[in-house]
N, CA, C and O atoms as a GROMACS GRO file, in nm:
protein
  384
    1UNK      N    1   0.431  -1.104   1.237
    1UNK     CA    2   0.416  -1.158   1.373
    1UNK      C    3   0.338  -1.289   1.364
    1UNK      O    4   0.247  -1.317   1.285
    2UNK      N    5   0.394  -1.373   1.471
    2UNK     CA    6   0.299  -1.540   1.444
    2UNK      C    7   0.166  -1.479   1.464
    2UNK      O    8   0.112  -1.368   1.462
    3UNK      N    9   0.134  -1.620   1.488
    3UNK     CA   10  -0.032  -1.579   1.552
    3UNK      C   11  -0.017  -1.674   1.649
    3UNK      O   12   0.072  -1.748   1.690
    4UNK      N   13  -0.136  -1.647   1.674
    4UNK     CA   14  -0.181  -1.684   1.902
    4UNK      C   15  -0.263  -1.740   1.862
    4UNK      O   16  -0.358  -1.695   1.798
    5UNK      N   17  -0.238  -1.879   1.900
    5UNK     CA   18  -0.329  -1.996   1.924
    5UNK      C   19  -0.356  -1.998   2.112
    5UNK      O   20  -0.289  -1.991   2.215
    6UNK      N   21  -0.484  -2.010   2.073
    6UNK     CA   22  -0.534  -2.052   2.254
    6UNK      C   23  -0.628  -2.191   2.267
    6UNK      O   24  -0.732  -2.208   2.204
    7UNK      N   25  -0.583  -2.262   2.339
    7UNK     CA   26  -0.695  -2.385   2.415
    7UNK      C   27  -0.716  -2.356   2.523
    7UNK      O   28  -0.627  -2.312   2.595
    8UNK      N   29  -0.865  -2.377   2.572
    8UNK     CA   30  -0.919  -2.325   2.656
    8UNK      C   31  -0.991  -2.461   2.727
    8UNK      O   32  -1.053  -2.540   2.655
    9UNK      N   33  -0.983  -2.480   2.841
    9UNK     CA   34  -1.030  -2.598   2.933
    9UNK      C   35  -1.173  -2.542   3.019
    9UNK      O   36  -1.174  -2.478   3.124
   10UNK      N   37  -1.296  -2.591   2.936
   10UNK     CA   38  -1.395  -2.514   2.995
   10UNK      C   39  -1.476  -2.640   3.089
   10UNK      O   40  -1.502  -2.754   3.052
   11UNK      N   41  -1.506  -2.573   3.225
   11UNK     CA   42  -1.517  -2.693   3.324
   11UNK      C   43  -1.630  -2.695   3.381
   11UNK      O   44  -1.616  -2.692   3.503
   12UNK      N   45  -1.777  -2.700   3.334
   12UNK     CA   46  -1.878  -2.670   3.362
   12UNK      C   47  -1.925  -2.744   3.459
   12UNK      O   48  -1.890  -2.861   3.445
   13UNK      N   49  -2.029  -2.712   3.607
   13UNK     CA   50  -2.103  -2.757   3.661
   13UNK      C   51  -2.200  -2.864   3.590
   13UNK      O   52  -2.278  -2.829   3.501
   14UNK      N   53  -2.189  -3.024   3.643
   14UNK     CA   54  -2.268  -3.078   3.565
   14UNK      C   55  -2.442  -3.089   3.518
   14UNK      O   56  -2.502  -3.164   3.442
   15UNK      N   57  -2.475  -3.002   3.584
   15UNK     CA   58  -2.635  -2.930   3.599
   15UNK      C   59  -2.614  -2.797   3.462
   15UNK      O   60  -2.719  -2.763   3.407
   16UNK      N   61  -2.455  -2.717   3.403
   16UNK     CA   62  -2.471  -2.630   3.371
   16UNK      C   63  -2.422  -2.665   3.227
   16UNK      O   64  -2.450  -2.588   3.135
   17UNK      N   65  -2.365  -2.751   3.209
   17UNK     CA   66  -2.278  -2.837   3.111
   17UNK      C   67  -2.399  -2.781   2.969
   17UNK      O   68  -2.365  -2.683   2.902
   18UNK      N   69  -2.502  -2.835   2.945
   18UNK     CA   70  -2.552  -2.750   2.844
   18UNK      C   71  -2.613  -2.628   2.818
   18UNK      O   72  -2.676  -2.607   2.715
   19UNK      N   73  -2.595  -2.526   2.930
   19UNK     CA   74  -2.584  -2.408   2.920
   19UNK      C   75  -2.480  -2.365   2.876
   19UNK      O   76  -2.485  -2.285   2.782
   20UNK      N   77  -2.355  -2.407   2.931
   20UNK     CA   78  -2.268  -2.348   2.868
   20UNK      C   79  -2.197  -2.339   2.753
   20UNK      O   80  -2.123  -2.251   2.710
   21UNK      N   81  -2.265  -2.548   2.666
   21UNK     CA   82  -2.209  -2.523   2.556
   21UNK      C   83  -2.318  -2.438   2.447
   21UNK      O   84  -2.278  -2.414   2.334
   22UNK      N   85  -2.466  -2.391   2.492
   22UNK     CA   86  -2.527  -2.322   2.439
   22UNK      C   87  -2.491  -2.162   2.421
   22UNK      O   88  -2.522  -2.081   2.334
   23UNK      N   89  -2.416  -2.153   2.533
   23UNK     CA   90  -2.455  -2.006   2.515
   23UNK      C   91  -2.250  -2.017   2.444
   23UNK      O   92  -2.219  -1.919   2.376
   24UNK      N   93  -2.165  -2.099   2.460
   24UNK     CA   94  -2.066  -2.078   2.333
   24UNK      C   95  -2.111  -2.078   2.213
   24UNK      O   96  -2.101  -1.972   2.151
   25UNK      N   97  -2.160  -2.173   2.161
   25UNK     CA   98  -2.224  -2.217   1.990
   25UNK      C   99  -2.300  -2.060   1.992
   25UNK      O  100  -2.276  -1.980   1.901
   26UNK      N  101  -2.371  -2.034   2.079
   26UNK     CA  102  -2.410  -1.891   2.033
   26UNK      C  103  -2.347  -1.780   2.005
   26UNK      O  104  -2.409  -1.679   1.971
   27UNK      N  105  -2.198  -1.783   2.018
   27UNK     CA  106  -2.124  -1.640   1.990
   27UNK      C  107  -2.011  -1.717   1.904
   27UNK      O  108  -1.912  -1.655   1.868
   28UNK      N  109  -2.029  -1.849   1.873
   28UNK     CA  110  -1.947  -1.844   1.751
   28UNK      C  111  -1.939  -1.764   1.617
   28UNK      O  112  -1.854  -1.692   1.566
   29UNK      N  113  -2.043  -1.799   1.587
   29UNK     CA  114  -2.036  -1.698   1.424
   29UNK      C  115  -2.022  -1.530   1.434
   29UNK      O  116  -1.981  -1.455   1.345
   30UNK      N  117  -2.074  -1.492   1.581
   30UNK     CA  118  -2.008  -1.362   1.570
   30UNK      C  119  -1.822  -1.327   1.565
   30UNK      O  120  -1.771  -1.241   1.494
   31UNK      N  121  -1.747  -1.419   1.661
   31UNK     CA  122  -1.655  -1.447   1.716
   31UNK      C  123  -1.568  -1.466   1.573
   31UNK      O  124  -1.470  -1.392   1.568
   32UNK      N  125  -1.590  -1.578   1.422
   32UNK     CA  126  -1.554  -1.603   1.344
   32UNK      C  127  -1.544  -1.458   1.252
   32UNK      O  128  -1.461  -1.421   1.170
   33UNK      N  129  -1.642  -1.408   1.295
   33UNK     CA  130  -1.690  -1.262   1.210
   33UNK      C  131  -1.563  -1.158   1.264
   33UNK      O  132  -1.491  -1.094   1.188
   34UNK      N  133  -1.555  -1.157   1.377
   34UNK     CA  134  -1.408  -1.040   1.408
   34UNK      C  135  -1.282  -1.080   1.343
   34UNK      O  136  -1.220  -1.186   1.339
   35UNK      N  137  -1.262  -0.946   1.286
   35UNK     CA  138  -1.168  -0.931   1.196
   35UNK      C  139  -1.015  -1.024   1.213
   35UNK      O  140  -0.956  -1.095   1.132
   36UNK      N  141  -0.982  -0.988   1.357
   36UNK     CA  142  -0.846  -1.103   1.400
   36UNK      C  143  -0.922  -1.240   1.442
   36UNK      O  144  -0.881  -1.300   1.541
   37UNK      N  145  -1.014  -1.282   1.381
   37UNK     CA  146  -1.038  -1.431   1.464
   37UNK      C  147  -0.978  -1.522   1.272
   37UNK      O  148  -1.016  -1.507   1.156
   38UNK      N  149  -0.892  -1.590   1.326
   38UNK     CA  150  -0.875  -1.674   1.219
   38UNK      C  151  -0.971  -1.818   1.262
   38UNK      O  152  -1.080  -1.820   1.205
   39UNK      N  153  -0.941  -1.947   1.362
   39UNK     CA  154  -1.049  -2.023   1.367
   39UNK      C  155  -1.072  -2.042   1.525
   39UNK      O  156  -0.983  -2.033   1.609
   40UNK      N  157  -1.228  -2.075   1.554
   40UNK     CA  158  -1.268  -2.088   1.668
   40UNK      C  159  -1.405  -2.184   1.668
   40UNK      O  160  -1.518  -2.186   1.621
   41UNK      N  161  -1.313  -2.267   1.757
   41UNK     CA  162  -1.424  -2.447   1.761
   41UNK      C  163  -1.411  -2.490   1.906
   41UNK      O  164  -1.326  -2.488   1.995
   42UNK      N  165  -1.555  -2.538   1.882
   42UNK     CA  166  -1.592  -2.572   2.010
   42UNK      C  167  -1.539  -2.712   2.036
   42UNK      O  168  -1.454  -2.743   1.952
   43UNK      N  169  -1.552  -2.762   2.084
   43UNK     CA  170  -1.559  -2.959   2.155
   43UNK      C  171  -1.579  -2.984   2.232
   43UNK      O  172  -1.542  -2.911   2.324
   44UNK      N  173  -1.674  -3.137   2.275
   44UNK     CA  174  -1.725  -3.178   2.368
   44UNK      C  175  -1.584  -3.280   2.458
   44UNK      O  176  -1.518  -3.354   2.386
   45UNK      N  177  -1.557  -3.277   2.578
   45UNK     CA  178  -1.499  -3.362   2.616
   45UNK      C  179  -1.568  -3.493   2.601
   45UNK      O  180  -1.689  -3.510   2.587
   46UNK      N  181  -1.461  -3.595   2.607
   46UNK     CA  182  -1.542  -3.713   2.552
   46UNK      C  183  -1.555  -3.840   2.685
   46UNK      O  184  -1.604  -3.952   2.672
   47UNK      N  185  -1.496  -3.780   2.812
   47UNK     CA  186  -1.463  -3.854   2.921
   47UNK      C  187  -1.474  -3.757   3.042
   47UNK      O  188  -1.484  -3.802   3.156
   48UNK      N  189  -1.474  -3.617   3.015
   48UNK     CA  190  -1.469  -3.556   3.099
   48UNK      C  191  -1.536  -3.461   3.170
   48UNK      O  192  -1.497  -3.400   3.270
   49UNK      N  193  -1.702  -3.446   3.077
   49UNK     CA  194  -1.775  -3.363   3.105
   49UNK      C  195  -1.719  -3.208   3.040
   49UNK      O  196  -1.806  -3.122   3.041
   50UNK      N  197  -1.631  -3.181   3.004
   50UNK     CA  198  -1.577  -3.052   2.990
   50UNK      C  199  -1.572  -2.994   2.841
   50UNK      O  200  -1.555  -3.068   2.744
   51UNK      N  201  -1.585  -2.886   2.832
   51UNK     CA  202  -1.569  -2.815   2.655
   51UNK      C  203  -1.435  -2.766   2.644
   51UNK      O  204  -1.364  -2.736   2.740
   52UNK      N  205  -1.399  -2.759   2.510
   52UNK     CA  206  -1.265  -2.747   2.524
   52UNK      C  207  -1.274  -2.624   2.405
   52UNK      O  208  -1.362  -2.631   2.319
   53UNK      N  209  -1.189  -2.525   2.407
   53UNK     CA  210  -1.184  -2.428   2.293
   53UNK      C  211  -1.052  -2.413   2.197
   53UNK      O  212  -0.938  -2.385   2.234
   54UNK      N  213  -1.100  -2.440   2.059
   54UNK     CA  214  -0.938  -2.404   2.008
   54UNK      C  215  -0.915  -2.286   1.906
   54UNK      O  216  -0.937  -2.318   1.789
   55UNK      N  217  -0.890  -2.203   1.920
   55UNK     CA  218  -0.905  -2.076   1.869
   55UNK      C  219  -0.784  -2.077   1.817
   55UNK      O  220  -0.686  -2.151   1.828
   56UNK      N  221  -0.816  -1.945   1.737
   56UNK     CA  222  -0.680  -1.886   1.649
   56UNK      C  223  -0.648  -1.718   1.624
   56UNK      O  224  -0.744  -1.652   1.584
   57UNK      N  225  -0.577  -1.680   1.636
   57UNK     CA  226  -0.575  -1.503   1.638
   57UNK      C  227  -0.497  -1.483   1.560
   57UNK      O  228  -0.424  -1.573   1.520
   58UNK      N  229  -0.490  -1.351   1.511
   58UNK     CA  230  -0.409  -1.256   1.446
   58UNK      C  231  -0.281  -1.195   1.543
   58UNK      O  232  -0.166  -1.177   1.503
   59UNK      N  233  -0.313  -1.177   1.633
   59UNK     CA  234  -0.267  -1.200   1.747
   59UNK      C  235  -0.297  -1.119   1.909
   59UNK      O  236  -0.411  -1.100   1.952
   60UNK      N  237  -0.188  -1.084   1.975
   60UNK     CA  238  -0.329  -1.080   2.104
   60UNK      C  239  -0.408  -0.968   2.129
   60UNK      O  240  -0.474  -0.960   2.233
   61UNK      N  241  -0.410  -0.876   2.035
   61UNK     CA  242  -0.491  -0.757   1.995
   61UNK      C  243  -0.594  -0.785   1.982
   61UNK      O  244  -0.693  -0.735   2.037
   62UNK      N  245  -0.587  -0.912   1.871
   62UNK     CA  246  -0.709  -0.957   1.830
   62UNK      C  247  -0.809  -0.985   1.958
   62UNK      O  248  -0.908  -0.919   1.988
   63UNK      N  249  -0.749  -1.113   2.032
   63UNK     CA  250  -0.800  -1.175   2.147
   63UNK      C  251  -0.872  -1.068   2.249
   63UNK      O  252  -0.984  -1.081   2.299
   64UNK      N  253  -0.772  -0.945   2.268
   64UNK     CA  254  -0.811  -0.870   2.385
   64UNK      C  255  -0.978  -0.781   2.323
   64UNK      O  256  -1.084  -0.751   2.378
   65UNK      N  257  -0.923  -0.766   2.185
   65UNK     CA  258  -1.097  -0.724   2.110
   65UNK      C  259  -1.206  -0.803   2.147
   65UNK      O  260  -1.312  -0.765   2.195
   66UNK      N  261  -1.169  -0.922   2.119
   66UNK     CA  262  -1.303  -1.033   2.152
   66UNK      C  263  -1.308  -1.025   2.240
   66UNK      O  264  -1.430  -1.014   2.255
   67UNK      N  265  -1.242  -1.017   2.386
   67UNK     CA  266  -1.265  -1.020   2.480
   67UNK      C  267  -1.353  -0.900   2.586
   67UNK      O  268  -1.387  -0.904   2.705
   68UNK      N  269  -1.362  -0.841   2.525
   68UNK     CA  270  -1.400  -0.702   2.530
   68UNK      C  271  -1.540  -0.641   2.429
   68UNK      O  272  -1.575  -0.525   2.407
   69UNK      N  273  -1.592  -0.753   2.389
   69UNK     CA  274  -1.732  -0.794   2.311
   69UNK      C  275  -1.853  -0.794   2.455
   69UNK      O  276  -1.830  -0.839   2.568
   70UNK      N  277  -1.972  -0.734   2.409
   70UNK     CA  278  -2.077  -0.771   2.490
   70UNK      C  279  -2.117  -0.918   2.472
   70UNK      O  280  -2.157  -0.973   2.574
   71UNK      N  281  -2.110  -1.012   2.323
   71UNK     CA  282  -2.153  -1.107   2.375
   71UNK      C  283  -2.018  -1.235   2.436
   71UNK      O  284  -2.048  -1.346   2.481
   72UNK      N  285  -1.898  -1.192   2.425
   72UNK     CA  286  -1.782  -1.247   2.504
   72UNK      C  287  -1.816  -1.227   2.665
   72UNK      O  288  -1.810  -1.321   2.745
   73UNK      N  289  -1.854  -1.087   2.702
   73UNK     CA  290  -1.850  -1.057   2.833
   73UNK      C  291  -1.970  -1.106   2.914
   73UNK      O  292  -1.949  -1.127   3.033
   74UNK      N  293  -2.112  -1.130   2.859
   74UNK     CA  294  -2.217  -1.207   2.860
   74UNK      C  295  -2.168  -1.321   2.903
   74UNK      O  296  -2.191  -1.343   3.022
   75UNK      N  297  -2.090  -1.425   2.830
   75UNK     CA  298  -2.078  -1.531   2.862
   75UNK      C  299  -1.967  -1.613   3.001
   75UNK      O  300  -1.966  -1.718   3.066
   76UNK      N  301  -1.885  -1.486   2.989
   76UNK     CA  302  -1.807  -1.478   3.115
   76UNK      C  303  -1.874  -1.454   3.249
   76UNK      O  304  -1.835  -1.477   3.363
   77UNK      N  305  -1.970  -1.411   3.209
   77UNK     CA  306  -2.033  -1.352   3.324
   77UNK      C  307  -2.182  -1.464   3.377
   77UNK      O  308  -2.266  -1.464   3.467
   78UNK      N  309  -2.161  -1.514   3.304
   78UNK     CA  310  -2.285  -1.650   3.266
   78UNK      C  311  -2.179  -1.748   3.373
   78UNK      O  312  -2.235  -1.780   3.478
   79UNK      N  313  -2.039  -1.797   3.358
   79UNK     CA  314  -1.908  -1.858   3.397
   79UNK      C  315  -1.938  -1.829   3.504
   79UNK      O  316  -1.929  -1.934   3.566
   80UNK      N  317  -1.980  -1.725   3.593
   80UNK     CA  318  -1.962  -1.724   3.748
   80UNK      C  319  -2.055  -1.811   3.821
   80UNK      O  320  -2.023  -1.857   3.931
   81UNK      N  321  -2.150  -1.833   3.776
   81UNK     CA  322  -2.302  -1.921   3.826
   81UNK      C  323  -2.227  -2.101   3.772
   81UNK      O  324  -2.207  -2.196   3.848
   82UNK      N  325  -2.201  -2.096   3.626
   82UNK     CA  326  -2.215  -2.248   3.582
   82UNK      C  327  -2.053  -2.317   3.613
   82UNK      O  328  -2.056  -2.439   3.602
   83UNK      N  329  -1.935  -2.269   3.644
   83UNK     CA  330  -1.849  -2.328   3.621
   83UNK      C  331  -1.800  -2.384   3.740
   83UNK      O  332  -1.823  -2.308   3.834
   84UNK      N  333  -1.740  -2.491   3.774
   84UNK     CA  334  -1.639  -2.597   3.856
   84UNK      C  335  -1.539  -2.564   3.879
   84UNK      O  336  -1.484  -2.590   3.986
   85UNK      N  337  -1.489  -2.500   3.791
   85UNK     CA  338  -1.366  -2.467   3.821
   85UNK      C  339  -1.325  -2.330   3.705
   85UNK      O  340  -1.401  -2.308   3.611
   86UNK      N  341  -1.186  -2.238   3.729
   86UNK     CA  342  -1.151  -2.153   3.660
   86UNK      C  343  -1.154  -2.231   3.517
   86UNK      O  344  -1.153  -2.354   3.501
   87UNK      N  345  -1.159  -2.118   3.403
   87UNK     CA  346  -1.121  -2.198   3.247
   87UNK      C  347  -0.975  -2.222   3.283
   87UNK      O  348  -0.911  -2.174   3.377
   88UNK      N  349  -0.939  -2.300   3.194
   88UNK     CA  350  -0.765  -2.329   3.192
   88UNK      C  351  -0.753  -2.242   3.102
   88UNK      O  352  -0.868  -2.226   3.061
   89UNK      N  353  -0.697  -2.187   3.055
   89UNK     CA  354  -0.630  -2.133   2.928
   89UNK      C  355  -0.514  -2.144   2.881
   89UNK      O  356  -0.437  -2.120   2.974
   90UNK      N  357  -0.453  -2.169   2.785
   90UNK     CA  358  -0.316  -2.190   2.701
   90UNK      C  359  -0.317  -2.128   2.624
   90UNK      O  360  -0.397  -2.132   2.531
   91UNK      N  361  -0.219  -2.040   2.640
   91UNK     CA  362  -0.172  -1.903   2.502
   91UNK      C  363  -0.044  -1.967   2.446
   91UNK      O  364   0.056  -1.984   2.516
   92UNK      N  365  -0.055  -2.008   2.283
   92UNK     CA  366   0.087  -2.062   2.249
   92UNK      C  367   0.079  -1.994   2.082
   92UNK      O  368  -0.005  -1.949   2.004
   93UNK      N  369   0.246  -2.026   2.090
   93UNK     CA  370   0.263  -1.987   1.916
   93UNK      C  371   0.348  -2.124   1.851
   93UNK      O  372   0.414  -2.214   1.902
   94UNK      N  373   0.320  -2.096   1.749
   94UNK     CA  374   0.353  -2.223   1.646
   94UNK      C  375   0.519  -2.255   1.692
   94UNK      O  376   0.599  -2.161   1.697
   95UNK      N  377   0.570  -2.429   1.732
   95UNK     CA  378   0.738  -2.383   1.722
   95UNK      C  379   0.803  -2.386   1.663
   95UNK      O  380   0.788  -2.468   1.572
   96UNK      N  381   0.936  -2.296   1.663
   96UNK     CA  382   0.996  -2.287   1.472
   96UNK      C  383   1.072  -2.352   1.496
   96UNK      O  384   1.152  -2.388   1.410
   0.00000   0.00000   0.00000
C-alpha cells in the first residue's frame, strides 16, 4: 500500500503564532518515534504568518494512531484558544 503524505496549513492567531510553533517542535520527536511516522517537519511561513506541516505515514492507520496520542490531542486542544482559522489539511498519495 502507498503511503499518506499530509500538508497541513496551520493558521495561528498572531499573539499565538509562537505558542503554537512551540508546543509542535515539542511533539516532534515523539511523533518521529511512532512506529508509522516515516517524516514529520515543521515550517515557518515566510509571508504568511502561518506553519505549515509535511508529514509522511505508513498509512492512515498510522495517522489515526498519532492522532489519538495524549500529546497530539494536547495540542489540538491548545488549537481551540490560538488558531484563526481551521488547519487546512491535504491527504495525498504519490502519482503513478
Amino acid at each position: 500500500m502507498p503511503h499518506l503524505y499530509l500538508f497541513a496549513k496551520i493558521t495561528p492567531k498572531a499573539e499565538h503564532l509562537d505558542d503554537a510553533r512551540t508546543a509542535i517542535q515539542g511533539i516532534i520527536a515523539q511523533t518521529v518515534a511512532e512506529e508509522g511516522c516515516i517524516q514529520f517537519h515543521l515550517h515557518d511561513g515566510l509571508d504568511d504568518g502561518c506553519l505549515y506541516l509535511y508529514e509522511e505515514w505508513v498509512n492512515e492507520d498510522a495517522l489515526a494512531h498519532h492522532y489519538d496520542q495524549p500529546y497530539t490531542k494536547a495540542v489540538f486542544e491548545s488549537y481551540k484558544e490560538w488558531l484563526a482559522a481551521p488547519v487546512e489539511g491535504h491527504k495525498m498519495r504519490l502519482a503513478s
